[in-house]
N, C-alpha and C positions, 0 to 999 in steps of 0.2 A: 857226440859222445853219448855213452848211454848210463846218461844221470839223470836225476827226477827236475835238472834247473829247467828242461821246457818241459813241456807234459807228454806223453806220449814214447819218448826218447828213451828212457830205461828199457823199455820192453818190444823196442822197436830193432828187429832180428839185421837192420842193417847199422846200428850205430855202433859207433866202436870202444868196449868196455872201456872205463877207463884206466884201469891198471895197464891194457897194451896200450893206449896213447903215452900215460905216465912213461912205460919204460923204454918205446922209442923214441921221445922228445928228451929223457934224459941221455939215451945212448947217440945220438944226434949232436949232444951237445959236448959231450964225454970226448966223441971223436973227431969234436971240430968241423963239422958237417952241418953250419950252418951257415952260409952264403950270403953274403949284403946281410947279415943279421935274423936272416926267415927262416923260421922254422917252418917243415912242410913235414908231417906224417905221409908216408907212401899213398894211403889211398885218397889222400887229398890232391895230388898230384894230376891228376887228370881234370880238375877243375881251375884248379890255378894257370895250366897253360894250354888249355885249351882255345885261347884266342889262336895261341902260335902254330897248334896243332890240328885245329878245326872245330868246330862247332858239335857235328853232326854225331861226331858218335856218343859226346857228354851227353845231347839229348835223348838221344835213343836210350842209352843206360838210363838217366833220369824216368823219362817215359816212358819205356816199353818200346820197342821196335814194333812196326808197324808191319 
């Protein structure tokens, strides 16, 4: 999220403001849209099931494709 708790992360053009985290973890929960208890923001999503989905492409996003 892009707050000053690590360094770097406010001003960092891929973390996600926190007022859009705040209002879809609120809207998430508003709608009962929260499964075994986990809350997942969407672009979190590709890292959480990424075991079941494959490896390759989280890294390449993470890293830069090659």
């Amino acid at each position: 999220m892009a707050t000053d708790l690590m360094p770097g992360h406010a001003e960092n053009p891929a973390s996600m403001p926190l007022a859009d985290y705040t209002a879809e973890v609120i809207g998430l929960i508003e709608r009962g849209e929260t499964p075994r208890g986990e809350i997942l923001v969407e672009r979190v999503k590709p890292l959480r099931f990424a075991e079941a989905n494959g490896y390759d492409a989280v890294f390449e996003q993470l890293n830069g494709a090659h």
